[in-house]
Structure formats: C-alpha cells, structure tokens
mmCIF file of the protein (N, C-alpha, C, O) and its ligand, coordinates in Angstrom:
data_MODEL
# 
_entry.id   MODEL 
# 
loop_
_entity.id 
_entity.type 
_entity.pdbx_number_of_molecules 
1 polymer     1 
2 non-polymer 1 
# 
_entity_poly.entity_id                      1 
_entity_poly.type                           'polypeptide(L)' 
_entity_poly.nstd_linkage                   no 
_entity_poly.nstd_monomer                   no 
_entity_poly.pdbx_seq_one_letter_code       
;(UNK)(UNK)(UNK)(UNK)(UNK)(UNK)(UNK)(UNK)(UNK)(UNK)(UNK)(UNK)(UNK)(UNK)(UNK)(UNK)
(UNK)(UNK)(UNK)(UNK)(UNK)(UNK)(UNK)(UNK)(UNK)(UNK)(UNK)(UNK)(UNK)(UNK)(UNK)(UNK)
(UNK)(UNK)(UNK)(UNK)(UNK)(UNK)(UNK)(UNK)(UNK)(UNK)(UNK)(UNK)(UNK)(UNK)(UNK)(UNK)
(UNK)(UNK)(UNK)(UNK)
;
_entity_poly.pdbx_seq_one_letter_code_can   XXXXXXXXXXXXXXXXXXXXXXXXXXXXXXXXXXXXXXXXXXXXXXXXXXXX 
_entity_poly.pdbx_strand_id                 A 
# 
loop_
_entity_poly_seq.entity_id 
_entity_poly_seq.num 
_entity_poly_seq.mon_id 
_entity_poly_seq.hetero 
1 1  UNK n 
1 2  UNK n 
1 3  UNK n 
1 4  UNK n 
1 5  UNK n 
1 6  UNK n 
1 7  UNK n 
1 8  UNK n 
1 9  UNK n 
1 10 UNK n 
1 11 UNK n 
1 12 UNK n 
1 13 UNK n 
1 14 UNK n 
1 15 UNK n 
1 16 UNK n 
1 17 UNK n 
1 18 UNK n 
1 19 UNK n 
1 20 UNK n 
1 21 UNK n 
1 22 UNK n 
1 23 UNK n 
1 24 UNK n 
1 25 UNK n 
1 26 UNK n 
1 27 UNK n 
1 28 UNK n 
1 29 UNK n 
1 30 UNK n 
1 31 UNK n 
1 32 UNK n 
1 33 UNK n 
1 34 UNK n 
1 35 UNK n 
1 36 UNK n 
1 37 UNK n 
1 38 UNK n 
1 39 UNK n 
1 40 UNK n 
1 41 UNK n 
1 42 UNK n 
1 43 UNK n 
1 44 UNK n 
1 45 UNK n 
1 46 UNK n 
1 47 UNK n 
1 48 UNK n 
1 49 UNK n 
1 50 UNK n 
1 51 UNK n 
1 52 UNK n 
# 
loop_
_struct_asym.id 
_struct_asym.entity_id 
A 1 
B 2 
# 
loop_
_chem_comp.id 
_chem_comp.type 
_chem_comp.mon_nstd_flag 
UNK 'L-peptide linking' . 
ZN  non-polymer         . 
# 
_pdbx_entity_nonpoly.entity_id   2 
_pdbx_entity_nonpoly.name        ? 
_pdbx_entity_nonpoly.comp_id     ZN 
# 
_pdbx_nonpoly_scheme.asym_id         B 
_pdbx_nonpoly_scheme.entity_id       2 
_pdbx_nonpoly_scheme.mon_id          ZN 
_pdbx_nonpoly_scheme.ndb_seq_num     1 
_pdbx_nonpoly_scheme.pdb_seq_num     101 
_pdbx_nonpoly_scheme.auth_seq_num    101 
_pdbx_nonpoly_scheme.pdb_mon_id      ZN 
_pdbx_nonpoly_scheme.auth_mon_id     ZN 
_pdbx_nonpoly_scheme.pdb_strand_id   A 
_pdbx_nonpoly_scheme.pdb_ins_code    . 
# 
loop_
_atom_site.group_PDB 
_atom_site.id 
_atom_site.type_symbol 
_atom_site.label_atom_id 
_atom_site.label_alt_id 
_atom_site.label_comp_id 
_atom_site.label_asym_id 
_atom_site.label_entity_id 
_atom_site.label_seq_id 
_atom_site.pdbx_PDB_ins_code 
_atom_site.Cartn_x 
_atom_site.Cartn_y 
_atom_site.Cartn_z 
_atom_site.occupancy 
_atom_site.B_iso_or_equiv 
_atom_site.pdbx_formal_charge 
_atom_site.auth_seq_id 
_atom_site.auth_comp_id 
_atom_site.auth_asym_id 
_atom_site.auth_atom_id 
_atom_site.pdbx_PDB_model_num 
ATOM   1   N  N  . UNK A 1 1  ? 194.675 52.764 -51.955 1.00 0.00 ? 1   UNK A N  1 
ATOM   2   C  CA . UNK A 1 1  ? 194.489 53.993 -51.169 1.00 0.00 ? 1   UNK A CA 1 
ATOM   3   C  C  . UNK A 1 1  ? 193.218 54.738 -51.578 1.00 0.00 ? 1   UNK A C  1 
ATOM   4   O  O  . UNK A 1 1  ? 193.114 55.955 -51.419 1.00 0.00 ? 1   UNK A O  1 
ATOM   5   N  N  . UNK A 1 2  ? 192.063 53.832 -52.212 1.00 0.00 ? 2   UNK A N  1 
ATOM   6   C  CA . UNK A 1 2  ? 191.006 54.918 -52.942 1.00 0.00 ? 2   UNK A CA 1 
ATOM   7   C  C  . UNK A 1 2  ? 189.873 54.985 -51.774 1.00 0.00 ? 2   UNK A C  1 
ATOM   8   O  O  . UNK A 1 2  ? 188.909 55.731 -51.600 1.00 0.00 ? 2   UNK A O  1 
ATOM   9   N  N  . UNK A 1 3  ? 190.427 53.844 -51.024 1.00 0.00 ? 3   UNK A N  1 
ATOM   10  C  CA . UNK A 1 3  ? 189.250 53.461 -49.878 1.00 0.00 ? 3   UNK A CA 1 
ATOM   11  C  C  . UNK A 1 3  ? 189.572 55.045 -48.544 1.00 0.00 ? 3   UNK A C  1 
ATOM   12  O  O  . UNK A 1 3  ? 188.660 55.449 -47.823 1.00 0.00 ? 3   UNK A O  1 
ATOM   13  N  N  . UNK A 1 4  ? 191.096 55.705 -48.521 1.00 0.00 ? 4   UNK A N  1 
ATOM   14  C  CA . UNK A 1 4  ? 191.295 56.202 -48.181 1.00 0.00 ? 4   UNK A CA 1 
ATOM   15  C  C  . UNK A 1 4  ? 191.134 57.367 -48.240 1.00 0.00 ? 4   UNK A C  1 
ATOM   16  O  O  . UNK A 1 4  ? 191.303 58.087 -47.256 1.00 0.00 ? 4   UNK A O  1 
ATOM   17  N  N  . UNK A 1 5  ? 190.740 57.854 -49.508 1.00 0.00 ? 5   UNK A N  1 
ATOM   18  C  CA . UNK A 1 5  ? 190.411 59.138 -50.127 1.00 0.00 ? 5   UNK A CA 1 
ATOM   19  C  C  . UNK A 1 5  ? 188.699 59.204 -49.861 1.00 0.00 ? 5   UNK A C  1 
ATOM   20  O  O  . UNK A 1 5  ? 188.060 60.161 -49.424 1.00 0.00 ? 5   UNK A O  1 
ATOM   21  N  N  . UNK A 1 6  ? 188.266 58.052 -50.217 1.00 0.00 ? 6   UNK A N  1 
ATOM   22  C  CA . UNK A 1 6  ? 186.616 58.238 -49.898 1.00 0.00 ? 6   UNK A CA 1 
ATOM   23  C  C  . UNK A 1 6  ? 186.373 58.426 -48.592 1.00 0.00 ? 6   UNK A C  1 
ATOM   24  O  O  . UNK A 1 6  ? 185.271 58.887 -48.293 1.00 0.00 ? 6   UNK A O  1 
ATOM   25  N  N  . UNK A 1 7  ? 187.326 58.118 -47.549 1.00 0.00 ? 7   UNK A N  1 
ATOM   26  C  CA . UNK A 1 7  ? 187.061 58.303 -46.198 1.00 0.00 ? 7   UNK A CA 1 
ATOM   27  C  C  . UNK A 1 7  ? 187.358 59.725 -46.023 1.00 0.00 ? 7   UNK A C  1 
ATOM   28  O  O  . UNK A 1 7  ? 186.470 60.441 -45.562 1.00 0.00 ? 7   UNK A O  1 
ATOM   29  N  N  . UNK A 1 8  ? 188.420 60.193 -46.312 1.00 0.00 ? 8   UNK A N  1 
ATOM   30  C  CA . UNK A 1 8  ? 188.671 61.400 -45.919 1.00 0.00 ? 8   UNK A CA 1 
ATOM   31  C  C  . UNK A 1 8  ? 187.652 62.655 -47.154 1.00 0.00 ? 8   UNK A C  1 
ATOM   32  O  O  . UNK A 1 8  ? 187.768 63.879 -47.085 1.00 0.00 ? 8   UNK A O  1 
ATOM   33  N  N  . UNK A 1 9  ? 187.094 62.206 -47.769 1.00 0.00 ? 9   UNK A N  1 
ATOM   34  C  CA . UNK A 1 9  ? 186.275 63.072 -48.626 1.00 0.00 ? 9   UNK A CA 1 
ATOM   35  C  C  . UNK A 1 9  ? 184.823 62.734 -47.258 1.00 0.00 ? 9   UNK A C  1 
ATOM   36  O  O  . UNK A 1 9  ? 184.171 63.632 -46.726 1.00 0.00 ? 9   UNK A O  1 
ATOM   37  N  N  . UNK A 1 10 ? 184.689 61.508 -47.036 1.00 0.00 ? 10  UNK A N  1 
ATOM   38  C  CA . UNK A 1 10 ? 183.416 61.614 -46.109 1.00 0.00 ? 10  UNK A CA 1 
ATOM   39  C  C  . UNK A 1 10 ? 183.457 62.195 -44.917 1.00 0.00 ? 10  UNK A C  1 
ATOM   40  O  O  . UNK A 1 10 ? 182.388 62.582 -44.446 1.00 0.00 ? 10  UNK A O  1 
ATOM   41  N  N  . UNK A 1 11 ? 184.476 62.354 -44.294 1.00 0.00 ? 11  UNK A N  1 
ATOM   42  C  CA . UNK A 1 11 ? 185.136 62.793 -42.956 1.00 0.00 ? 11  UNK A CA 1 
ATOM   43  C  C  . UNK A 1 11 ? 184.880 64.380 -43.020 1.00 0.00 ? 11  UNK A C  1 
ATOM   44  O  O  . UNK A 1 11 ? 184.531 64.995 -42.013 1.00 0.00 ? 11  UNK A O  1 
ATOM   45  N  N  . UNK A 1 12 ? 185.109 65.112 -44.480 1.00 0.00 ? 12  UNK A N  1 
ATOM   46  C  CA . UNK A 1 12 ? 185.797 66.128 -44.373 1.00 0.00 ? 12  UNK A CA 1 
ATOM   47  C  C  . UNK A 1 12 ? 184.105 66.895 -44.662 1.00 0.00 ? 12  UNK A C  1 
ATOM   48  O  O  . UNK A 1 12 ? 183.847 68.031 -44.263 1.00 0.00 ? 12  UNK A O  1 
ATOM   49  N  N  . UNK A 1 13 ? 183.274 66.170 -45.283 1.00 0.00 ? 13  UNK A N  1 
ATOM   50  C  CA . UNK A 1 13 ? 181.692 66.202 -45.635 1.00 0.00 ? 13  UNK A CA 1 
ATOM   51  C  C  . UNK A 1 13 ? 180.795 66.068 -44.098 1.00 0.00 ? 13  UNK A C  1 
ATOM   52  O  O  . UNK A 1 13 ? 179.591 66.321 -44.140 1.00 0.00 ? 13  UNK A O  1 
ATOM   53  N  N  . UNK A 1 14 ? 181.363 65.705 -42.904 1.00 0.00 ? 14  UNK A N  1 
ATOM   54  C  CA . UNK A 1 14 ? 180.609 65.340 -42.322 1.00 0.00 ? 14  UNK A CA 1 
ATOM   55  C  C  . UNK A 1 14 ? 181.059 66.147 -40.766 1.00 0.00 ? 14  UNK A C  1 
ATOM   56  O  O  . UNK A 1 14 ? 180.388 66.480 -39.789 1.00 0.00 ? 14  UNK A O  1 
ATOM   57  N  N  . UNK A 1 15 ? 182.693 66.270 -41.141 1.00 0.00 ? 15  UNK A N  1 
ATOM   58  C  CA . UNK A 1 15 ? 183.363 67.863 -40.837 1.00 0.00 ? 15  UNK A CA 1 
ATOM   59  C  C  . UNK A 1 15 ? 182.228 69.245 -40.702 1.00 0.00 ? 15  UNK A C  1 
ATOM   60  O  O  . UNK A 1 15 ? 181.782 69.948 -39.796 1.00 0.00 ? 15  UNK A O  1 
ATOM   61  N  N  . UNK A 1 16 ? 182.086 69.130 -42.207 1.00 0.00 ? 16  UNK A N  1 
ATOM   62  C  CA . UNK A 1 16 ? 181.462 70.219 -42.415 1.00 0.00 ? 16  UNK A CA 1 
ATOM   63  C  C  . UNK A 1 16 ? 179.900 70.287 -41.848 1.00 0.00 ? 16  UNK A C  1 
ATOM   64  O  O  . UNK A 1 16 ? 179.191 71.182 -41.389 1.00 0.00 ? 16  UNK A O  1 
ATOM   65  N  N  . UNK A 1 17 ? 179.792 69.323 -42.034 1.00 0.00 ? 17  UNK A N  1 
ATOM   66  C  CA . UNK A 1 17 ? 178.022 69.386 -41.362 1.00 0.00 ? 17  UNK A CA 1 
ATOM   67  C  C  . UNK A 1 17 ? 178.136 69.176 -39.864 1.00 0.00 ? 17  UNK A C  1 
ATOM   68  O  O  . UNK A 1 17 ? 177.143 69.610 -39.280 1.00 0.00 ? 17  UNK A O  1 
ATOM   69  N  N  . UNK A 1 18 ? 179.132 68.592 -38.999 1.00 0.00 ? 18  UNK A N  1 
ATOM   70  C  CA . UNK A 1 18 ? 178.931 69.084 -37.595 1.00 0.00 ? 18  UNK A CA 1 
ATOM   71  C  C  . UNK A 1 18 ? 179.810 70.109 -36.613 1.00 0.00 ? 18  UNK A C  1 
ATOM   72  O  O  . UNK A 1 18 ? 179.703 70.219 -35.391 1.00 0.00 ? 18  UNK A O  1 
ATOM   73  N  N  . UNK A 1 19 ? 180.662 70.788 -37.463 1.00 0.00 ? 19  UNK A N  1 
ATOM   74  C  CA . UNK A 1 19 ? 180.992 71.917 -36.558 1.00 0.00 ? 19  UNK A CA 1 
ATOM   75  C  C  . UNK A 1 19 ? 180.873 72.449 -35.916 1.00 0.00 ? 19  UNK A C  1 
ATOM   76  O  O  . UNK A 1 19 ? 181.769 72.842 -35.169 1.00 0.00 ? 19  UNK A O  1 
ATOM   77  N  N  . UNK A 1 20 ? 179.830 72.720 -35.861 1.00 0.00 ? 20  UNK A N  1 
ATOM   78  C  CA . UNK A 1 20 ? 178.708 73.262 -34.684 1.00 0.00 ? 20  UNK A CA 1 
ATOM   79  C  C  . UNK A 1 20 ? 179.002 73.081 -33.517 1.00 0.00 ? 20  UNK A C  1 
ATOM   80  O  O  . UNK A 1 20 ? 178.056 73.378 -32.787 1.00 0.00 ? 20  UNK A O  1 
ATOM   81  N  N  . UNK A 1 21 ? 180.296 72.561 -32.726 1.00 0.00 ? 21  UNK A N  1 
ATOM   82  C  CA . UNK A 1 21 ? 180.090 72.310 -31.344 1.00 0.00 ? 21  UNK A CA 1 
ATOM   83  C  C  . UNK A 1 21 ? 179.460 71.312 -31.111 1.00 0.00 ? 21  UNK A C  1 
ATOM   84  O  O  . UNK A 1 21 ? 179.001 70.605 -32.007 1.00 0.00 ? 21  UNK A O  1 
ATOM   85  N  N  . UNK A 1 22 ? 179.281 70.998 -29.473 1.00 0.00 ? 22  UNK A N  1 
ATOM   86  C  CA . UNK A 1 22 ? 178.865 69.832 -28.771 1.00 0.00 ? 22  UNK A CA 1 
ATOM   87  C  C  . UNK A 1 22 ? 179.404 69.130 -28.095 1.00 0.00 ? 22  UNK A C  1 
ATOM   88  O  O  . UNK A 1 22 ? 180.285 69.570 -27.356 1.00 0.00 ? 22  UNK A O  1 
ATOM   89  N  N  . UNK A 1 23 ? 179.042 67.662 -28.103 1.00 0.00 ? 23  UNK A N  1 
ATOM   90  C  CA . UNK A 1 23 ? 179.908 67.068 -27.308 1.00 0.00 ? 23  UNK A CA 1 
ATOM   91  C  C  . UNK A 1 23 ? 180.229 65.712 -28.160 1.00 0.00 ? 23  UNK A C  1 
ATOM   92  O  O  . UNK A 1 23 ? 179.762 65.665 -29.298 1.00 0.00 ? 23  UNK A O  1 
ATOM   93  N  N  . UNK A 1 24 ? 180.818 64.861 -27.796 1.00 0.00 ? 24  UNK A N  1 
ATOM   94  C  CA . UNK A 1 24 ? 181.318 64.039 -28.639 1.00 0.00 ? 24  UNK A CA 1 
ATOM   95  C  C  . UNK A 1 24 ? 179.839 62.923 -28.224 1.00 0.00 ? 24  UNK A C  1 
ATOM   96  O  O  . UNK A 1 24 ? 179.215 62.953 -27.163 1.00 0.00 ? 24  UNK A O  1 
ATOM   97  N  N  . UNK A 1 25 ? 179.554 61.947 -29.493 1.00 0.00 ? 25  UNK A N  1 
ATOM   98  C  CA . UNK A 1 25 ? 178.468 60.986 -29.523 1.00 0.00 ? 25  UNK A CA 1 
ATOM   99  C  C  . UNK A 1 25 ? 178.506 59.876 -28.312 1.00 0.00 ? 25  UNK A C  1 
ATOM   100 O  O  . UNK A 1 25 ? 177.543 59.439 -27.681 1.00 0.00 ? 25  UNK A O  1 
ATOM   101 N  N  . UNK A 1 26 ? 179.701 59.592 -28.189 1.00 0.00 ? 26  UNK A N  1 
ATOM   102 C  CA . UNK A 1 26 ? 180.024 58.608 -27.194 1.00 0.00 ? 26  UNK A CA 1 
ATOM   103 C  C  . UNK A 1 26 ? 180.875 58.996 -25.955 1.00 0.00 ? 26  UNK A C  1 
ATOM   104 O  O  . UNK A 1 26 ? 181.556 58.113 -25.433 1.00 0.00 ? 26  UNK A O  1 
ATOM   105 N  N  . UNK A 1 27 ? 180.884 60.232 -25.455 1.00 0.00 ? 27  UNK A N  1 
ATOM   106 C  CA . UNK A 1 27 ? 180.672 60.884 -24.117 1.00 0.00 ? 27  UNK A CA 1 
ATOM   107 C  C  . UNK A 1 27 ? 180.926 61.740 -23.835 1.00 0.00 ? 27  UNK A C  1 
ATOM   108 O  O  . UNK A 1 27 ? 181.491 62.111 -24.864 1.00 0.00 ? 27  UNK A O  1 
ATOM   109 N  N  . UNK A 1 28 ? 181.025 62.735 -23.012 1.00 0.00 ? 28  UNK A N  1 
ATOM   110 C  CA . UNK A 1 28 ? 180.650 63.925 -22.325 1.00 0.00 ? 28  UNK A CA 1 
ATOM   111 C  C  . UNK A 1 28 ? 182.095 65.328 -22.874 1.00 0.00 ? 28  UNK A C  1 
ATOM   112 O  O  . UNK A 1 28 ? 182.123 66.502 -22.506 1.00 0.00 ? 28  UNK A O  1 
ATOM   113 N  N  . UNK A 1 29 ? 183.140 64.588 -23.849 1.00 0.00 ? 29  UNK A N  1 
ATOM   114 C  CA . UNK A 1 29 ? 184.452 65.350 -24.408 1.00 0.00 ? 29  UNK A CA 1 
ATOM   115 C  C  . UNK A 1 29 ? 183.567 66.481 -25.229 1.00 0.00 ? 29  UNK A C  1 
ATOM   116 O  O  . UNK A 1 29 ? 182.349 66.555 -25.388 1.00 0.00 ? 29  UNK A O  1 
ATOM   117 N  N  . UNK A 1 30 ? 184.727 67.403 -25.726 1.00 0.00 ? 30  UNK A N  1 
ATOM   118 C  CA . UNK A 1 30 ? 184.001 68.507 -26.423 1.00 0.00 ? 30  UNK A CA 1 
ATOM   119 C  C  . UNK A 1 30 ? 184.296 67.362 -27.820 1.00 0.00 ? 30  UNK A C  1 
ATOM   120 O  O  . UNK A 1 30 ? 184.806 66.243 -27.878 1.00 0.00 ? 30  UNK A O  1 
ATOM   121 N  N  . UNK A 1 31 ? 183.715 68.253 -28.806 1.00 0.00 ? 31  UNK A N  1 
ATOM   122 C  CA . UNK A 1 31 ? 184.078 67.451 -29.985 1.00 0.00 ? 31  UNK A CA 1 
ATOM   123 C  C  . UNK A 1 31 ? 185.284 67.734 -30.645 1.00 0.00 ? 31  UNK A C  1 
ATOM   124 O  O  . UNK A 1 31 ? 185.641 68.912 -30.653 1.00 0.00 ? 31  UNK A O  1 
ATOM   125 N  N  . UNK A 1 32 ? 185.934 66.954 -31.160 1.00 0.00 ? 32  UNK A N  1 
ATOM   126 C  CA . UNK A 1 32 ? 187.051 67.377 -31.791 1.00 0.00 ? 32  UNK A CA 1 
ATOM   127 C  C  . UNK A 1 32 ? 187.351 67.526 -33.510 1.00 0.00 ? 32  UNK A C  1 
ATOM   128 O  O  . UNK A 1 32 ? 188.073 68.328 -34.102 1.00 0.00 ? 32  UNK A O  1 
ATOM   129 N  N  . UNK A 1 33 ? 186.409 66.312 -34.081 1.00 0.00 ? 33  UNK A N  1 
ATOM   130 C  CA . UNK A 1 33 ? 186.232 65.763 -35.488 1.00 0.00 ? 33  UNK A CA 1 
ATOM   131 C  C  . UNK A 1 33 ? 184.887 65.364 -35.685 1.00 0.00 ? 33  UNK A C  1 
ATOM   132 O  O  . UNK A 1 33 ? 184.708 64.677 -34.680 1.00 0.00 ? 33  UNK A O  1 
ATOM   133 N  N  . UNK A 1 34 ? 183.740 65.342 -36.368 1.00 0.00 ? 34  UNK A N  1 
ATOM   134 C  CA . UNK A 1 34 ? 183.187 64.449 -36.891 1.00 0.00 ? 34  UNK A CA 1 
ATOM   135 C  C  . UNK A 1 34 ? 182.315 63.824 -35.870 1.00 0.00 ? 34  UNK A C  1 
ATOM   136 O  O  . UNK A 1 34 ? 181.998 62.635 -35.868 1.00 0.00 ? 34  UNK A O  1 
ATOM   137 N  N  . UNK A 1 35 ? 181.876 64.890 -34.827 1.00 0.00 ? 35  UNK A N  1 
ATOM   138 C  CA . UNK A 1 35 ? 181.066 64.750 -34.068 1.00 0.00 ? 35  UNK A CA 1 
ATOM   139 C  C  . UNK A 1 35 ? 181.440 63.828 -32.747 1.00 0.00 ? 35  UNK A C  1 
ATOM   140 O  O  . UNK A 1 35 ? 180.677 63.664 -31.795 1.00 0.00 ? 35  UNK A O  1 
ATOM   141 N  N  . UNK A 1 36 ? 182.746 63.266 -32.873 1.00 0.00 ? 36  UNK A N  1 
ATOM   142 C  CA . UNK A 1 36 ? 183.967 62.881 -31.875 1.00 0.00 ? 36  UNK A CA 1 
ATOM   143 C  C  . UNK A 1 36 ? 184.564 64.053 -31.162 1.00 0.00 ? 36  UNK A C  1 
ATOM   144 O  O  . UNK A 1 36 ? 184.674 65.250 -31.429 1.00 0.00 ? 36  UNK A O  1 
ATOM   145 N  N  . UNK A 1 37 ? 184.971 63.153 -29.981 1.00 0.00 ? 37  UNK A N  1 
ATOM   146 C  CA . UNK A 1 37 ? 185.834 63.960 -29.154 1.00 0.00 ? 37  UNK A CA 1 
ATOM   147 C  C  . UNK A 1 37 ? 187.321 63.181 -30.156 1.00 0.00 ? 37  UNK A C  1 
ATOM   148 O  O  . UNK A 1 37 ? 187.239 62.364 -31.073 1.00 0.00 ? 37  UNK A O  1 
ATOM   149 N  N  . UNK A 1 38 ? 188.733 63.885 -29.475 1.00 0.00 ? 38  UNK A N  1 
ATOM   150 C  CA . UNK A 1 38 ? 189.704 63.588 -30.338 1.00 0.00 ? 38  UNK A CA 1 
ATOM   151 C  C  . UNK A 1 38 ? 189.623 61.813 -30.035 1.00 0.00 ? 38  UNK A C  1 
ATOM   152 O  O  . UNK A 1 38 ? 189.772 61.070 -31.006 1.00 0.00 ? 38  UNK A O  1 
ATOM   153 N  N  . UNK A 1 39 ? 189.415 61.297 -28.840 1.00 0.00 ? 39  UNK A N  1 
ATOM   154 C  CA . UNK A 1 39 ? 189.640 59.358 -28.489 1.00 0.00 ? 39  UNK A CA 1 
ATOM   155 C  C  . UNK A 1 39 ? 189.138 59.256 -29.117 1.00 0.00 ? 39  UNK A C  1 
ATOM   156 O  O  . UNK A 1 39 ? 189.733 58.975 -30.157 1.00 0.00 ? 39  UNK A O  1 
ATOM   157 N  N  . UNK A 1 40 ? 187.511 59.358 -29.234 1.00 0.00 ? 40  UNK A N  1 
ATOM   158 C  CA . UNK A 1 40 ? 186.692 58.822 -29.886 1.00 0.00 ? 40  UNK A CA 1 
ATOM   159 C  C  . UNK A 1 40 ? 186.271 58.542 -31.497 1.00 0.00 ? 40  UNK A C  1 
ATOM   160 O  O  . UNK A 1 40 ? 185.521 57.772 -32.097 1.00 0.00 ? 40  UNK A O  1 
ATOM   161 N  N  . UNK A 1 41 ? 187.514 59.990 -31.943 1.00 0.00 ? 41  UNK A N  1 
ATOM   162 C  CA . UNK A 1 41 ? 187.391 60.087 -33.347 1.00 0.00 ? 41  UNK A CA 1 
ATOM   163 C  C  . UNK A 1 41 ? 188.489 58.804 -33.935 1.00 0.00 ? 41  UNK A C  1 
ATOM   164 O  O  . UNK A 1 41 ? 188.120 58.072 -34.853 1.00 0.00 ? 41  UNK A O  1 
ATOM   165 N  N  . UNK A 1 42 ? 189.678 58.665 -33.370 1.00 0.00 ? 42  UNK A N  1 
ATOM   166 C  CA . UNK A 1 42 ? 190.707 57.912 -33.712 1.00 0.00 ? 42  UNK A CA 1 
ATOM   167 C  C  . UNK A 1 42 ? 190.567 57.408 -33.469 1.00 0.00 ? 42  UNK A C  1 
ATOM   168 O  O  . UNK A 1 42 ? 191.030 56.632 -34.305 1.00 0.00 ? 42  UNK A O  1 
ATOM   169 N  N  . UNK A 1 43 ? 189.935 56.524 -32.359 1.00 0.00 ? 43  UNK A N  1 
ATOM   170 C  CA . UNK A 1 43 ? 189.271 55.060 -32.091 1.00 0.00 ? 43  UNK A CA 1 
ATOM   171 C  C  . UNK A 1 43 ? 188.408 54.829 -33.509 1.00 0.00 ? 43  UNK A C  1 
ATOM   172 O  O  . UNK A 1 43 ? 188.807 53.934 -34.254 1.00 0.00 ? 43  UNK A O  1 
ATOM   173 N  N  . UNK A 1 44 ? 187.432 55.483 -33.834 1.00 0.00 ? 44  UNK A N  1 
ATOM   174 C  CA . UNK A 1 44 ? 186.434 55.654 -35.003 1.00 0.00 ? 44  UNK A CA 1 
ATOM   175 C  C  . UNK A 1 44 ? 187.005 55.672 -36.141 1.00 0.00 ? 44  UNK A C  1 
ATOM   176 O  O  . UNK A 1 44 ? 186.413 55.070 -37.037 1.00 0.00 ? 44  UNK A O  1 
ATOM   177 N  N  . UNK A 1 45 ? 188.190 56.287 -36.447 1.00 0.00 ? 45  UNK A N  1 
ATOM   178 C  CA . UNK A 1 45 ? 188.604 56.167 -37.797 1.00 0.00 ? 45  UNK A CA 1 
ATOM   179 C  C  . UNK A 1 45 ? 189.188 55.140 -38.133 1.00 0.00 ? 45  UNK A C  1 
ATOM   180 O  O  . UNK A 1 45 ? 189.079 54.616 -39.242 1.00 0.00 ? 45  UNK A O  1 
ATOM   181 N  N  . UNK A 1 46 ? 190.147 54.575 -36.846 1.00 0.00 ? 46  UNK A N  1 
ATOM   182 C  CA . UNK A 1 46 ? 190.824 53.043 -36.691 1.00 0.00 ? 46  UNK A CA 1 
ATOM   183 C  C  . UNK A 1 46 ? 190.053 52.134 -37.386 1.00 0.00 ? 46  UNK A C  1 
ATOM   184 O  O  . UNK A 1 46 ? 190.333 51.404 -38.337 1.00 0.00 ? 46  UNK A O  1 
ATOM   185 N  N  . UNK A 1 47 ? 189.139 52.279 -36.821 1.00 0.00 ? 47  UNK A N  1 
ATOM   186 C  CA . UNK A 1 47 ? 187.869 51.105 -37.004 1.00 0.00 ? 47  UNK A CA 1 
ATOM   187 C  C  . UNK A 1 47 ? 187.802 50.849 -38.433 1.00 0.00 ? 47  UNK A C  1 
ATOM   188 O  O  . UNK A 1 47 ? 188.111 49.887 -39.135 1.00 0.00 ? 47  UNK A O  1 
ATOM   189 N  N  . UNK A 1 48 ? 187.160 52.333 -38.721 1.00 0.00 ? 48  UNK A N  1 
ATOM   190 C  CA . UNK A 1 48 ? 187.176 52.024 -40.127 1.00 0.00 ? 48  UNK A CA 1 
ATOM   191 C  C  . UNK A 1 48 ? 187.839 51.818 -41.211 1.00 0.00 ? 48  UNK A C  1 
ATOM   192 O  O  . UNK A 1 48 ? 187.411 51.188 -42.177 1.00 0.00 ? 48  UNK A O  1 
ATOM   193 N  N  . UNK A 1 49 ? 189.237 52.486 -41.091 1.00 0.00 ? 49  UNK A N  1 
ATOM   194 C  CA . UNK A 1 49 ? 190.221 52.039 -41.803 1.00 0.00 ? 49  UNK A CA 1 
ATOM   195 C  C  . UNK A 1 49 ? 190.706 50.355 -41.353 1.00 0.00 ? 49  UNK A C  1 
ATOM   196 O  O  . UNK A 1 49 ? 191.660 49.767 -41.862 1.00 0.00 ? 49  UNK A O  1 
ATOM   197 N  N  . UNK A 1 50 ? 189.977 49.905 -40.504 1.00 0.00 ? 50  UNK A N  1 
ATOM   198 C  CA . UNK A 1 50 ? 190.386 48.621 -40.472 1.00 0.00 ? 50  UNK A CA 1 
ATOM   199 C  C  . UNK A 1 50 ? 189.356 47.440 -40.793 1.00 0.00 ? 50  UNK A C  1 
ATOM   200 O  O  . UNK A 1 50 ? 189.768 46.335 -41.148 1.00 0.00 ? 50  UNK A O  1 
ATOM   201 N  N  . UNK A 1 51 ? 188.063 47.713 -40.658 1.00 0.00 ? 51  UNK A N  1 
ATOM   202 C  CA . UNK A 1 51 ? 187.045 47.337 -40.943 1.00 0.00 ? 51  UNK A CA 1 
ATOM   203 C  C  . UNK A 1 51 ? 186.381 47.868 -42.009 1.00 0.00 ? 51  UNK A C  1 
ATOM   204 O  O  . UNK A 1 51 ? 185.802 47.117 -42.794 1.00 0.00 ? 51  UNK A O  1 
ATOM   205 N  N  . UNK A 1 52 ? 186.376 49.581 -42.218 1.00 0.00 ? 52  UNK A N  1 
ATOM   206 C  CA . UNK A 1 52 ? 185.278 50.042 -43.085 1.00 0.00 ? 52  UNK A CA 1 
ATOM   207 C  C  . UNK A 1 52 ? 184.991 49.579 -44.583 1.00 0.00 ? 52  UNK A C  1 
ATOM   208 O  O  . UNK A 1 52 ? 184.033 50.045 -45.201 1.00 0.00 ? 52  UNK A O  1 
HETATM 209 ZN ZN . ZN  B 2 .  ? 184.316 60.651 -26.878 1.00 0.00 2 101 ZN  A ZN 1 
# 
C-alpha cells in the first residue's frame, strides 16, 4: 500500500497546485480533482493504480 500513499501524497500536491478552476484536461467538464473533471479523474486514477 506504499505505492498508494505516494499517489495520494501526489494527488493531494497537485490538488493543491490546480484548484484554480477550469476545465478538465481531457474535455470541456468543470474540474473536479487534479485538473480532471470527476470521469476523467477516476478513469486517471484507475489507470494508475493499475498501471502506475
Ligand atoms: Zn473530463
């Protein structure tokens, strides 16, 4: 689970640096996480918890 903690320490780092609003990277949603809309973030985290 350490792979899990570094994700959510990077998540929560990268949280912080895009708050700012916008729109999500991969289409027109507001953002919800991490510069994601909410699909795009849980599609994205999937990934990486499955790949990263
Ligand atoms: Zn999206």
């Amino acid at each position: 689970m350490k792979k899990m903690m570094a994700l959510i320490a990077a998540l929560a780092l990268a949280v912080s640096l895009t708050a700012c609003g916008g729109h999500c990277k991969s289409c027109d949603q507001p953002v919800y996480k991490d510069g994601y809309c909410e699909y795009h973030y849980i599609l994205n985290s999937a990934q990486d918890a499955l790949f990263g």
